[in-house]
Each structure stands twice: as C-alpha cells, then as structure tokens.
PDBQT receptor file of N, H, CA, C and O in Angstrom, charges set to zero:
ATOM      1  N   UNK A   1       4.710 -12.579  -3.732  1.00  0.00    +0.000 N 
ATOM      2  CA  UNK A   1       4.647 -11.379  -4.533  1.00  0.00    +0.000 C 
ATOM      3  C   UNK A   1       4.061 -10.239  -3.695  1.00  0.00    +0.000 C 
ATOM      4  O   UNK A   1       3.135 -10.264  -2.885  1.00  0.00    +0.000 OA
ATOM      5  N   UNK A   2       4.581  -9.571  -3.967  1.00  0.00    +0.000 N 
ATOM      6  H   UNK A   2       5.333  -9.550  -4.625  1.00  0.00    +0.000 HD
ATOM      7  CA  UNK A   2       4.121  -8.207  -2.618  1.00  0.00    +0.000 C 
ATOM      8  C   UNK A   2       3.835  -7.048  -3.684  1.00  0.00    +0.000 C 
ATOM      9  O   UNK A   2       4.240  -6.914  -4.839  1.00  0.00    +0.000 OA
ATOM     10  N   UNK A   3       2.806  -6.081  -2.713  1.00  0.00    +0.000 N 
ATOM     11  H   UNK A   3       2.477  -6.190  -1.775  1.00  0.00    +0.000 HD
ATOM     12  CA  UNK A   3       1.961  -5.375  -3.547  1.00  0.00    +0.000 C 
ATOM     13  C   UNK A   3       2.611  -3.826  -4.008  1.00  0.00    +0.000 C 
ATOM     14  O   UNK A   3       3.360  -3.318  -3.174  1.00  0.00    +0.000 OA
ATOM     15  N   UNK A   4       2.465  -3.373  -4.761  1.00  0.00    +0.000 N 
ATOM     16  H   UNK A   4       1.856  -3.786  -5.438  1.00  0.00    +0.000 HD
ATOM     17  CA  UNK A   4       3.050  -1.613  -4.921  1.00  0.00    +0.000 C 
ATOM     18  C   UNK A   4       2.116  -0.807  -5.395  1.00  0.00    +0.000 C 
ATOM     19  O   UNK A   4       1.287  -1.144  -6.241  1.00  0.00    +0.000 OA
ATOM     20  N   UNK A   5       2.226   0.635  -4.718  1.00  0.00    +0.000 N 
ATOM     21  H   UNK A   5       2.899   0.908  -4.030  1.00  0.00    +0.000 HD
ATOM     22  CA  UNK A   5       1.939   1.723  -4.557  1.00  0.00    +0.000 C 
ATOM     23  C   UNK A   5       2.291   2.624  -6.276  1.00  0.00    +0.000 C 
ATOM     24  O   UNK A   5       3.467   2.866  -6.545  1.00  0.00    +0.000 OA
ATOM     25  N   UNK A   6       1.380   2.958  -7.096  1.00  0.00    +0.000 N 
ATOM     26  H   UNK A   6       0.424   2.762  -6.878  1.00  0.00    +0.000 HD
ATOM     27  CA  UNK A   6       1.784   3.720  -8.159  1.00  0.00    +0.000 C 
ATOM     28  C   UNK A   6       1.618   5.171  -8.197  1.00  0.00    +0.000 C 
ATOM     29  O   UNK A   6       0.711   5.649  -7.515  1.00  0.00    +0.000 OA
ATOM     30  N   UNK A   7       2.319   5.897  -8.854  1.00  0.00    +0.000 N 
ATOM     31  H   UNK A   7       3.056   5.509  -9.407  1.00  0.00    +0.000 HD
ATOM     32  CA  UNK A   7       2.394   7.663  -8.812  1.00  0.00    +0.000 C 
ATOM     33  C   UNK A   7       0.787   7.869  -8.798  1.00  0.00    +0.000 C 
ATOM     34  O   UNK A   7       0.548   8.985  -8.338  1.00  0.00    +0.000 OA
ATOM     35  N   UNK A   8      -0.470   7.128  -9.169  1.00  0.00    +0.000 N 
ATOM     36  H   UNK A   8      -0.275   6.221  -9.543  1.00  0.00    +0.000 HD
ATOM     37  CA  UNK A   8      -1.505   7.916  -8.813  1.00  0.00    +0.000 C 
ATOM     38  C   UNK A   8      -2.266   7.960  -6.879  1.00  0.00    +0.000 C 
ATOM     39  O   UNK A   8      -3.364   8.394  -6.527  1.00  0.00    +0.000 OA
ATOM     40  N   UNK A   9      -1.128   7.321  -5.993  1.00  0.00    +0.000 N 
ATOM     41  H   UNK A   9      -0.236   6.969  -6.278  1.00  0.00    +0.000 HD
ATOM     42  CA  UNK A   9      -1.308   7.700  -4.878  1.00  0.00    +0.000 C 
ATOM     43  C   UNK A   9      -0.873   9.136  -4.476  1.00  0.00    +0.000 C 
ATOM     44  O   UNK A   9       0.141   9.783  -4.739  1.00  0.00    +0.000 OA
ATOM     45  N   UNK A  10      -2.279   9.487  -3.556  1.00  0.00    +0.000 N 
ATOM     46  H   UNK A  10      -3.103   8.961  -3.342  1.00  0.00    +0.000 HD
ATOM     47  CA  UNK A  10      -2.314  11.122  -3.069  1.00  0.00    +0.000 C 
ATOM     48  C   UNK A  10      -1.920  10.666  -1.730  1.00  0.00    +0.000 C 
ATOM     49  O   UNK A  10      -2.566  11.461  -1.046  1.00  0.00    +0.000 OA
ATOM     50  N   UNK A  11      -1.231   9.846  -0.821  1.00  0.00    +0.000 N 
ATOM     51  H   UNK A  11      -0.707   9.201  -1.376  1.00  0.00    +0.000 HD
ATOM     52  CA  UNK A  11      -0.926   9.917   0.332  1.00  0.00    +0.000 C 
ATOM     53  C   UNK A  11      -1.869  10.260   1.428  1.00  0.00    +0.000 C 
ATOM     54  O   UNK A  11      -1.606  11.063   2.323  1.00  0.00    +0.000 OA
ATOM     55  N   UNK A  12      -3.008   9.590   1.303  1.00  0.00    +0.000 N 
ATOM     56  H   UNK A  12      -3.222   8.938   0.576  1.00  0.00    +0.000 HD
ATOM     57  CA  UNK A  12      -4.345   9.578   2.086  1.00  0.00    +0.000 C 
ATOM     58  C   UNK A  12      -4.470   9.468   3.797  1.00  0.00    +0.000 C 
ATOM     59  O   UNK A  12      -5.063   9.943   4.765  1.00  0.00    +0.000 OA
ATOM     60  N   UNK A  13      -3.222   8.253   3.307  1.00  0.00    +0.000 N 
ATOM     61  H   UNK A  13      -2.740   7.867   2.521  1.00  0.00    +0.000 HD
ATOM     62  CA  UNK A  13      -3.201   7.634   4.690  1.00  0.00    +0.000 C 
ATOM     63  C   UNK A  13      -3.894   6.338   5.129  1.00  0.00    +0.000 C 
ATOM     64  O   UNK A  13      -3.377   5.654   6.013  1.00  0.00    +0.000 OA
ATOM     65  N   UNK A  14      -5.237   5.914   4.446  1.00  0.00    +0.000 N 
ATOM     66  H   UNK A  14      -5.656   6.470   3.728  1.00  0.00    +0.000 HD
ATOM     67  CA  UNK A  14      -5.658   5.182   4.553  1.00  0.00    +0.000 C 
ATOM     68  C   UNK A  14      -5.625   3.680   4.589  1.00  0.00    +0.000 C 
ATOM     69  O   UNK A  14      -6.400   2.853   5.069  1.00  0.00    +0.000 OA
ATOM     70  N   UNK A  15      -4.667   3.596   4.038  1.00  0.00    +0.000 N 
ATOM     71  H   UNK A  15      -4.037   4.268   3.648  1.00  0.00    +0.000 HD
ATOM     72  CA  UNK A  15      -4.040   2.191   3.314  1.00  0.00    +0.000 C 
ATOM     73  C   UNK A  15      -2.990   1.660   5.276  1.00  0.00    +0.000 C 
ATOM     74  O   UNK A  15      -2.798   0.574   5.822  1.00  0.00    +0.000 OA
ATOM     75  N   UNK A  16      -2.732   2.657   5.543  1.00  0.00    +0.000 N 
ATOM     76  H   UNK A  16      -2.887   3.539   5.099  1.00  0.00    +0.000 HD
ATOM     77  CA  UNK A  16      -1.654   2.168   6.479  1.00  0.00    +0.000 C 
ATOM     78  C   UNK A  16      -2.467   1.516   7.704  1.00  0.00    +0.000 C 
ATOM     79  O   UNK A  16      -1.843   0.499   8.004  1.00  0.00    +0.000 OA
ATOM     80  N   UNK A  17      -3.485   1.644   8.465  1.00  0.00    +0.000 N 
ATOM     81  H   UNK A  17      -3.991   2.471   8.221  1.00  0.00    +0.000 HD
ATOM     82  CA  UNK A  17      -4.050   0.742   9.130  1.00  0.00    +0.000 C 
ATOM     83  C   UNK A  17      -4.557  -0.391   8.883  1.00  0.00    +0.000 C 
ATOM     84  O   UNK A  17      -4.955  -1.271   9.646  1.00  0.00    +0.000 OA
ATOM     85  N   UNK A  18      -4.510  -0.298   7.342  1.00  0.00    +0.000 N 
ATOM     86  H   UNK A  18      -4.186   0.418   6.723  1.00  0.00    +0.000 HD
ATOM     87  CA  UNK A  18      -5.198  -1.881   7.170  1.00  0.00    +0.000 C 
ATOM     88  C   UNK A  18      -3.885  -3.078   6.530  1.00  0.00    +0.000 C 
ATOM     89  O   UNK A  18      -3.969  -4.071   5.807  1.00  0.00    +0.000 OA
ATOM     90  N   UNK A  19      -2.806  -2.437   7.164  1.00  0.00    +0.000 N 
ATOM     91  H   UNK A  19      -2.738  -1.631   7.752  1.00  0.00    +0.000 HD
ATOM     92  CA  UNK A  19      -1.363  -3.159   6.486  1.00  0.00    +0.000 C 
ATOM     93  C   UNK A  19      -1.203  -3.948   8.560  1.00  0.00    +0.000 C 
ATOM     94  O   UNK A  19      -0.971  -3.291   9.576  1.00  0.00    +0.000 OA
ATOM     95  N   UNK A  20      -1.381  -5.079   8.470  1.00  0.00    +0.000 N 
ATOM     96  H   UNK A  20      -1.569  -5.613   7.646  1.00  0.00    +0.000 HD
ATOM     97  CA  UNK A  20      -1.341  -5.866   9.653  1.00  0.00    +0.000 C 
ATOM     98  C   UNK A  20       0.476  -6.083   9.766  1.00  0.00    +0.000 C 
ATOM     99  O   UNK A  20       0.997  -6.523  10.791  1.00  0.00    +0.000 OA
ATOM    100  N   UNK A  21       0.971  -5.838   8.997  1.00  0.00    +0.000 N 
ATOM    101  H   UNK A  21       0.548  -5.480   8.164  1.00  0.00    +0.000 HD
ATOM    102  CA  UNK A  21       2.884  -5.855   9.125  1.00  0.00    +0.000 C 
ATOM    103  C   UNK A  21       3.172  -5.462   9.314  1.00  0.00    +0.000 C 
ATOM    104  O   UNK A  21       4.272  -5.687   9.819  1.00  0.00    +0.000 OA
ATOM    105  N   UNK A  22       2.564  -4.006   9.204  1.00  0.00    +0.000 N 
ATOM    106  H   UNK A  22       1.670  -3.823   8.794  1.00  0.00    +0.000 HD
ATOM    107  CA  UNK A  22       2.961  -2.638   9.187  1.00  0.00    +0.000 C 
ATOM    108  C   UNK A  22       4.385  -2.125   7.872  1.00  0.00    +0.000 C 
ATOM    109  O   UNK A  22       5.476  -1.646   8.182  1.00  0.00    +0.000 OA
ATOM    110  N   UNK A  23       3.946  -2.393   6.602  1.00  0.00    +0.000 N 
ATOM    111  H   UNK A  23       3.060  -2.782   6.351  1.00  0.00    +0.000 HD
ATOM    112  CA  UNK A  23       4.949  -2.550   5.790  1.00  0.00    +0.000 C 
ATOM    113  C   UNK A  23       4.935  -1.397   4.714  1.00  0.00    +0.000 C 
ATOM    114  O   UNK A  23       5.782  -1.412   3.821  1.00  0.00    +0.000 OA
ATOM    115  N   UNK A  24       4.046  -0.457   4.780  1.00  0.00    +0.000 N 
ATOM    116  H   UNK A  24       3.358  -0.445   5.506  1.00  0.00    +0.000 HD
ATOM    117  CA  UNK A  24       3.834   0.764   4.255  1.00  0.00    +0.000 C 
ATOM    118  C   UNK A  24       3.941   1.695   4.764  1.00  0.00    +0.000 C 
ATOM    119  O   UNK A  24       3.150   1.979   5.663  1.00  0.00    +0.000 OA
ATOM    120  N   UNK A  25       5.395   2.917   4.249  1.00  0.00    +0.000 N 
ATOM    121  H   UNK A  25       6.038   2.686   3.519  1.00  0.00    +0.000 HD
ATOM    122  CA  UNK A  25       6.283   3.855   4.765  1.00  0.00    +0.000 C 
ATOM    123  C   UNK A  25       5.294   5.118   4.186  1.00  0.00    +0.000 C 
ATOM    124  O   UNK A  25       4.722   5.161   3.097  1.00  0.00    +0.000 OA
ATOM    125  N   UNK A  26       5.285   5.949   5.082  1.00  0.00    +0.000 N 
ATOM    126  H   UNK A  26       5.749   5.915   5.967  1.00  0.00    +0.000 HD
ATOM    127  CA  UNK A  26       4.446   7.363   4.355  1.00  0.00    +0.000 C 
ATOM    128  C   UNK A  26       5.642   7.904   3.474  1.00  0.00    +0.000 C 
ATOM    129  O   UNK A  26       6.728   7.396   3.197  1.00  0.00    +0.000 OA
ATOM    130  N   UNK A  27       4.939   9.377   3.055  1.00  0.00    +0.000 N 
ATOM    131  H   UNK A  27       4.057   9.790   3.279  1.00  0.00    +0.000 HD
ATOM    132  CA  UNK A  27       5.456   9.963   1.975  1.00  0.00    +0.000 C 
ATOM    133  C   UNK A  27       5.167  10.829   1.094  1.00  0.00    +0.000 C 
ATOM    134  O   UNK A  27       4.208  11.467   1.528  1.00  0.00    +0.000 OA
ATOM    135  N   UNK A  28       5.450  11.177   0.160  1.00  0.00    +0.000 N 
ATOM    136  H   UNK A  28       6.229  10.658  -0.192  1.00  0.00    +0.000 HD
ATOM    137  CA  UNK A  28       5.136  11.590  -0.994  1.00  0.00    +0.000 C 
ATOM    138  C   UNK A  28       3.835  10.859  -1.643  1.00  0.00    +0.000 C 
ATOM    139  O   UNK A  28       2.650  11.162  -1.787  1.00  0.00    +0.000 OA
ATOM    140  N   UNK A  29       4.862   9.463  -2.041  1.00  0.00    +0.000 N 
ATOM    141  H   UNK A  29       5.825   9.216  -1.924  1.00  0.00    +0.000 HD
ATOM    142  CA  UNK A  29       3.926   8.595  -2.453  1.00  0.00    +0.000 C 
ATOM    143  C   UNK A  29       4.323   7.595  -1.248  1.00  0.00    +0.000 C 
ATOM    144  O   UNK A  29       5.439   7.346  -0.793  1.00  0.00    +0.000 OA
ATOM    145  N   UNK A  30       3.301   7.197  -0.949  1.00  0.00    +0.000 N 
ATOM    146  H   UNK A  30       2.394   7.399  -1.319  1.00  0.00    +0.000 HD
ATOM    147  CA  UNK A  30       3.526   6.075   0.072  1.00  0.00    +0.000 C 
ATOM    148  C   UNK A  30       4.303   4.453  -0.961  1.00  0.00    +0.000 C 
ATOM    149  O   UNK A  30       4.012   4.021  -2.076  1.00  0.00    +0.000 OA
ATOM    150  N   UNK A  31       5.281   3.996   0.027  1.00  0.00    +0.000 N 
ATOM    151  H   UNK A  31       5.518   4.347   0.932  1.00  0.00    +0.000 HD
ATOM    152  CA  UNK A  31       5.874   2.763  -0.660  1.00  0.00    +0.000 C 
ATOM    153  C   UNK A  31       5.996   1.654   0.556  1.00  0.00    +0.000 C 
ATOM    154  O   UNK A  31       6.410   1.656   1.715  1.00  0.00    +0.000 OA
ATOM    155  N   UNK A  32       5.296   0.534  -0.522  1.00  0.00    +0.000 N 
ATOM    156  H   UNK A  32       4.959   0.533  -1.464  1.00  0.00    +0.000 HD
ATOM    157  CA  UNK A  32       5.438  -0.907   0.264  1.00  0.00    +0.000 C 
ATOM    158  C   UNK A  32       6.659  -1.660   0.546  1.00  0.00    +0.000 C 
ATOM    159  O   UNK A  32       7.352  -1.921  -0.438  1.00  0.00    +0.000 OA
ATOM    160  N   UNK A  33       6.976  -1.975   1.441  1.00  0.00    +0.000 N 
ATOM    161  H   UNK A  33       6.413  -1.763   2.240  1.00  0.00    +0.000 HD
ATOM    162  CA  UNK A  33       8.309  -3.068   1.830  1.00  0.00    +0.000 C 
ATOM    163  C   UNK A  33       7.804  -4.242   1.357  1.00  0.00    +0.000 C 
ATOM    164  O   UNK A  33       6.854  -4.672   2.012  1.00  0.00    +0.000 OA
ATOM    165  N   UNK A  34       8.221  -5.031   0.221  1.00  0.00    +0.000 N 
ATOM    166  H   UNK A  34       8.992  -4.682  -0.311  1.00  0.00    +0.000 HD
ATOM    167  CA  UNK A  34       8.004  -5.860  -0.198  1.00  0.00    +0.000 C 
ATOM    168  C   UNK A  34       8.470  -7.194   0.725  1.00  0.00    +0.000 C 
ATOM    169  O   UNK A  34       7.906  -8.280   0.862  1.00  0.00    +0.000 OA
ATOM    170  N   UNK A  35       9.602  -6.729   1.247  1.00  0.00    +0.000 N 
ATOM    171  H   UNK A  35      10.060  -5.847   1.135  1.00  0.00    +0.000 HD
ATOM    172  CA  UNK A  35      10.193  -7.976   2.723  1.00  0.00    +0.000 C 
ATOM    173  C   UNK A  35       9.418  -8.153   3.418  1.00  0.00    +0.000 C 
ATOM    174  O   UNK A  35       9.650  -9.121   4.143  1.00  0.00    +0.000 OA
ATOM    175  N   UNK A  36       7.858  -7.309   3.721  1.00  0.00    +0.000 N 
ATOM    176  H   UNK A  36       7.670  -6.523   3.132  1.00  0.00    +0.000 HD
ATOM    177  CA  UNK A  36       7.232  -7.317   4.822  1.00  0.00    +0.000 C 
ATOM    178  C   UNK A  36       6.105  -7.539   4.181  1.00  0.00    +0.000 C 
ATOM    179  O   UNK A  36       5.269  -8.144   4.853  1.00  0.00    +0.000 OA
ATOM    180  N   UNK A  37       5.866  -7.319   3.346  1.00  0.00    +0.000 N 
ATOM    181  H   UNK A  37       6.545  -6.828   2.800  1.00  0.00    +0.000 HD
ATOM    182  CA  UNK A  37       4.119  -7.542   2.978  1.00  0.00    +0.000 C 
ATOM    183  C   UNK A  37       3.911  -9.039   2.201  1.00  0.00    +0.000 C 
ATOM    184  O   UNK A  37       4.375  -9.741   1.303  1.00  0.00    +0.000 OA
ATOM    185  N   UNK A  38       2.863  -8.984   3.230  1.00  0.00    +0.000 N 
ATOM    186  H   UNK A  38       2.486  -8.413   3.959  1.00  0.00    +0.000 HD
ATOM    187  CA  UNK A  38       2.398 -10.688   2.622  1.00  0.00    +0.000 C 
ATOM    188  C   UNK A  38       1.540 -11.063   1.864  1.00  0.00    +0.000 C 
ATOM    189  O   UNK A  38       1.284 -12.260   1.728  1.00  0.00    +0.000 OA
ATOM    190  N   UNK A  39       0.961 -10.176   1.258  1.00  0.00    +0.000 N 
ATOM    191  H   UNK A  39       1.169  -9.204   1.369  1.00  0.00    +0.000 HD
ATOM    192  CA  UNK A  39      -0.254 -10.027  -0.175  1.00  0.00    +0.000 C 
ATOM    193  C   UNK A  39      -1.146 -10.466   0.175  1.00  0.00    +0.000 C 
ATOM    194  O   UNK A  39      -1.478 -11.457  -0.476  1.00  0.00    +0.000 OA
ATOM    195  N   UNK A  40      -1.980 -10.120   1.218  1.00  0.00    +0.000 N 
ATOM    196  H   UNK A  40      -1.710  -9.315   1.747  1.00  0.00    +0.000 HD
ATOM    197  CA  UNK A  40      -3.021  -9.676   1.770  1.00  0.00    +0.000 C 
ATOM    198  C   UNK A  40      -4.077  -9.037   0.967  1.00  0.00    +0.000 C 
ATOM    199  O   UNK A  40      -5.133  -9.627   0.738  1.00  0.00    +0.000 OA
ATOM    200  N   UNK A  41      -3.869  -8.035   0.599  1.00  0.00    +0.000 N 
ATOM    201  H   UNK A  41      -3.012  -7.555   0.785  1.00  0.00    +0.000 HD
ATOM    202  CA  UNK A  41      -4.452  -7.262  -0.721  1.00  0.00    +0.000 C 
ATOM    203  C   UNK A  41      -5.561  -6.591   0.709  1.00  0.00    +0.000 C 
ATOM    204  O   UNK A  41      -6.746  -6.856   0.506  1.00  0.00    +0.000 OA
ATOM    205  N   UNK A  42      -5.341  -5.944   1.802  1.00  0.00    +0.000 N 
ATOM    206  H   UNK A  42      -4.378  -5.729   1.967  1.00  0.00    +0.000 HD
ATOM    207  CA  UNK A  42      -6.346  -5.410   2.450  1.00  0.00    +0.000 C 
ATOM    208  C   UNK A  42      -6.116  -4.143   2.271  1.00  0.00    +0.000 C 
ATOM    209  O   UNK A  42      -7.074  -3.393   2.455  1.00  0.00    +0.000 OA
ATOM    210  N   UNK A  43      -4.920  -3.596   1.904  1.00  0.00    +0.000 N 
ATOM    211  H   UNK A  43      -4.141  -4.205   1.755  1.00  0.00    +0.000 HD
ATOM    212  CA  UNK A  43      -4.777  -2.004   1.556  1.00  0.00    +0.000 C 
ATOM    213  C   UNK A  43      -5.450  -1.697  -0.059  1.00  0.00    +0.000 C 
ATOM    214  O   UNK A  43      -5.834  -0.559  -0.328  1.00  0.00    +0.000 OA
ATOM    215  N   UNK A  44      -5.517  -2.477  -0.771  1.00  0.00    +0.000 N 
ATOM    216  H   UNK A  44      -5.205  -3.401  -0.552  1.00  0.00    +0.000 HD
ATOM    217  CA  UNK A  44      -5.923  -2.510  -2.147  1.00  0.00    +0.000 C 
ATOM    218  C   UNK A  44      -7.395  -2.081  -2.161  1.00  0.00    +0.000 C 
ATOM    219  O   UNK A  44      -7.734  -1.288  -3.040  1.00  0.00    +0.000 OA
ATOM    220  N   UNK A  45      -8.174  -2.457  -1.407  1.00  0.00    +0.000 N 
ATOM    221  H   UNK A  45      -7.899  -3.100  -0.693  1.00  0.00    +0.000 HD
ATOM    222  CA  UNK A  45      -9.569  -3.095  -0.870  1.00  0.00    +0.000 C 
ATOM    223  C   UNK A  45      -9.992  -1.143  -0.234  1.00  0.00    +0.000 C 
ATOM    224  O   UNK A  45     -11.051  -0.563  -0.475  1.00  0.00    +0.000 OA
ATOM    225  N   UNK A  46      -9.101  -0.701   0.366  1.00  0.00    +0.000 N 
ATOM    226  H   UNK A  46      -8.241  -1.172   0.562  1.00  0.00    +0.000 HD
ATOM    227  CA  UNK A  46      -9.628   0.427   0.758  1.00  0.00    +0.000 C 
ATOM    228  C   UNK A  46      -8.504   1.805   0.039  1.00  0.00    +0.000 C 
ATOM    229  O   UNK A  46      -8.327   2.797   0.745  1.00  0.00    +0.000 OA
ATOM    230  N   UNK A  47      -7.961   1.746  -1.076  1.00  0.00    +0.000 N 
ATOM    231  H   UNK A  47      -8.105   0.940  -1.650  1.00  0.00    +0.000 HD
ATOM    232  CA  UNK A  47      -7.493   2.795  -1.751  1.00  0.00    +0.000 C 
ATOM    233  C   UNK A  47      -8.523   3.756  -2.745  1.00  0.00    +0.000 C 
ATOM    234  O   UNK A  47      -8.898   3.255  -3.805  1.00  0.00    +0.000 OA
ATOM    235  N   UNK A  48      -8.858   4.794  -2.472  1.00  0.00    +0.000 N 
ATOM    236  H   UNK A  48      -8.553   5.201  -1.611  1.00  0.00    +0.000 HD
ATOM    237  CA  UNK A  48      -9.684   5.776  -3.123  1.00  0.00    +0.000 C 
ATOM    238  C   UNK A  48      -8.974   6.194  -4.667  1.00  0.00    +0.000 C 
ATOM    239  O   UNK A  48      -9.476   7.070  -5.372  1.00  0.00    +0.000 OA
ATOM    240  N   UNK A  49      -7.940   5.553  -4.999  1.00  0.00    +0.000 N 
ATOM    241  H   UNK A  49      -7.533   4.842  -4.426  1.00  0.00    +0.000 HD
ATOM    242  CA  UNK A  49      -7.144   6.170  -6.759  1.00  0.00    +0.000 C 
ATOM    243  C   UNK A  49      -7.232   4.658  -6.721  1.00  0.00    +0.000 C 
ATOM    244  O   UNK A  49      -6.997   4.625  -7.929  1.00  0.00    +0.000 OA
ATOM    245  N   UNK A  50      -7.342   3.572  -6.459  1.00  0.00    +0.000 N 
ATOM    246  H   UNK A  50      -7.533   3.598  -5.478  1.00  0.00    +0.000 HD
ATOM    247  CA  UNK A  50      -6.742   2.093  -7.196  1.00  0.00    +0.000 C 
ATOM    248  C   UNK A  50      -5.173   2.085  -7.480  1.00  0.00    +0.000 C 
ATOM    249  O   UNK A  50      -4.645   1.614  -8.487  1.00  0.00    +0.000 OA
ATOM    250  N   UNK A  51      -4.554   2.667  -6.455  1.00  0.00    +0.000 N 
ATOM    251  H   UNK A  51      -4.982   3.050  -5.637  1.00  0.00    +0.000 HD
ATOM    252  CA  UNK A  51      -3.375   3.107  -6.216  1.00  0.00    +0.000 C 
ATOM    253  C   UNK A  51      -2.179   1.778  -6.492  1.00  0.00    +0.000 C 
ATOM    254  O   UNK A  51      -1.123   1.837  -7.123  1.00  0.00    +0.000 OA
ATOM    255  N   UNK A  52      -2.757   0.680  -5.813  1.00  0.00    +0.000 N 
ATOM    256  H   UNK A  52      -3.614   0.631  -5.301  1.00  0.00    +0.000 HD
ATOM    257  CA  UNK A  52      -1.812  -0.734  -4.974  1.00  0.00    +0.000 C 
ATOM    258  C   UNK A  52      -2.611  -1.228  -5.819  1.00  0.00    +0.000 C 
ATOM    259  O   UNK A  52      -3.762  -0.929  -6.137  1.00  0.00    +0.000 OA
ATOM    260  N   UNK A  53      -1.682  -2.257  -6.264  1.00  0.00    +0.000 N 
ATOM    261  H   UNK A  53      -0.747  -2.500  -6.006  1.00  0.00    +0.000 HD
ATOM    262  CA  UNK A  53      -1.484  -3.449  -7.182  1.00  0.00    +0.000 C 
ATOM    263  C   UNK A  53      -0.778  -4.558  -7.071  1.00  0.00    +0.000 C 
ATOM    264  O   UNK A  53       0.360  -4.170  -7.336  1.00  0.00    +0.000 OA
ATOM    265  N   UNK A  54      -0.711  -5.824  -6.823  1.00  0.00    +0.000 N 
ATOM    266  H   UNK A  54      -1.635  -6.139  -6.608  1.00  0.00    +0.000 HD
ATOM    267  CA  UNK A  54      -0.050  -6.574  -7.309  1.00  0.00    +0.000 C 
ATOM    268  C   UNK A  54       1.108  -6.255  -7.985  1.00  0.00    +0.000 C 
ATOM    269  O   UNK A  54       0.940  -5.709  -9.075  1.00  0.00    +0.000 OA
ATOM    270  N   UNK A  55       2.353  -6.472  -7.587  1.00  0.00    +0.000 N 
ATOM    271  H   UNK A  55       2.490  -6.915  -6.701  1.00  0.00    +0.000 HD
ATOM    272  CA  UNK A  55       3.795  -5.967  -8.553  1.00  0.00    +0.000 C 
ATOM    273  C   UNK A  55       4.254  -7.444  -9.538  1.00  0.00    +0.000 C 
ATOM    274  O   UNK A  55       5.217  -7.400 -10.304  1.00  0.00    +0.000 OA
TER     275      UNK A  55
C-alpha cells in the first residue's frame, strides 16, 4: 500500500529527501508514485500540514 499526498499539501519540499526511492514528483501538490514507494511512512514523519497518508 503506498502512501498519498492530499490537497492540504503547500509543496514545502520537505518530504522529498526523506523518500529513499525517490518516488515523490514536485508540483503544485506534490504526488507519490505508488510503483515506487514502499510505505516507509518517512515522508509522513516530517510533513508540516499531515499532508501523506496511507492510501
């Protein structure tokens, strides 16, 4: 199960160094590649809105 990004992400940036797959595309709203993320939950751990969730 791989994690997603909801409309209350402000595109911080923060989340993307702690993605070891590198599976989070910038953006608007930043969005997870679910093919690539291995539910880690380490971007979850440092989101300032509680943005990433479990999908």
């Amino acid at each position: 199960m791989a994690h997603v990004i909801s409309d209350e992400c402000i595109a911080c940036g923060v989340c993307i160094p702690e993605c070891a797959v590198d599976a989070i595309s910038e953006g608007d709203i930043y969005v997870i590649d679910p093919t690539l993320c291995t539910d880690c939950g380490a971007c979850v751990d440092v989101c300032p809105t509680e943005a990433i969730s479990p999908e």
